[in-house]
C-alpha positions in Angstrom: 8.1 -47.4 -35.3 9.2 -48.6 -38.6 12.0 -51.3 -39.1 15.7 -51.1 -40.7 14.4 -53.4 -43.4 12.2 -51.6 -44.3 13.4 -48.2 -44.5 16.3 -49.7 -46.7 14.0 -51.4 -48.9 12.6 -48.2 -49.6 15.9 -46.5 -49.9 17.1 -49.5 -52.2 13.2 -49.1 -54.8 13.6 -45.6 -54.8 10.1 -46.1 -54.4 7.8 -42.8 -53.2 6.1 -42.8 -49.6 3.7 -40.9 -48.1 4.5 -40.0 -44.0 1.2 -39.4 -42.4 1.6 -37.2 -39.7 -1.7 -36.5 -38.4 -5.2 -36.5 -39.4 -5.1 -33.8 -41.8 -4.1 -35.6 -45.4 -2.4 -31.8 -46.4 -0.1 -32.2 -43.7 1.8 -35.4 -45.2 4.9 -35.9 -46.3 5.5 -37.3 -49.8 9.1 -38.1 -51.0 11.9 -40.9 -51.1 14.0 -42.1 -48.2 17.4 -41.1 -48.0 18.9 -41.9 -45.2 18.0 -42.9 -41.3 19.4 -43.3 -37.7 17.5 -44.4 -34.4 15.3 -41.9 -34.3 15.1 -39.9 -37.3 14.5 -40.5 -41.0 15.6 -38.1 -43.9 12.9 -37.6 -46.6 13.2 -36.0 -50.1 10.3 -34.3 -50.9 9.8 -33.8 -55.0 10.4 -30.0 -55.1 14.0 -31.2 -53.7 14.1 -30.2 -50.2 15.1 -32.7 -47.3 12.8 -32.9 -44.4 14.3 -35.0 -40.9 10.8 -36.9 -39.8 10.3 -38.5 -36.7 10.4 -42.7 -36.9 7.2 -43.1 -34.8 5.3 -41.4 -38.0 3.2 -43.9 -40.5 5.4 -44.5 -43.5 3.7 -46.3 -46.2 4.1 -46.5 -50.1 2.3 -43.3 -51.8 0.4 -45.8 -54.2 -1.4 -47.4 -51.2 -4.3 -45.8 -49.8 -4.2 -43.4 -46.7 -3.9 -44.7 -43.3 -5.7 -42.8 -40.8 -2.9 -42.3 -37.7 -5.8 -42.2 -35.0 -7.1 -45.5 -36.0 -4.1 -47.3 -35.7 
């Protein structure tokens, strides 16, 4: 699950992440982190829409490469 700090770092960079859901790569989330609570993280995705994402996903900076989720 990913920290406090870390979400608000995000939130604070405005920087882009990608959310890895599963193994398929067409199935990730890419946006900005809005807001979060204990279990649940809002997402903007570029077309503008707000997705609610599940805090045991694997959230990591769209400029790195992908993590595979089965692998972790």
């Amino acid at each position: 699950m990913i920290s406090d700090e870390q979400l608000d770092a995000y939130r604070i960079s405005g920087e882009r992440i990608r959310v890895v859901r599963d193994g398929l790569e067409s199935n990730d989330v890419k946006g900005i982190v809005l807001a979060w609570d204990e279990s649940l993280v809002m997402v903007r995705r570029p077309n503008k829409r707000i997705v609610k994402l599940d805090r045991n996903y694997v959230f990591q900076p769209f400029t790195e490469p992908r993590k595979d989720p089965e692998n972790l």
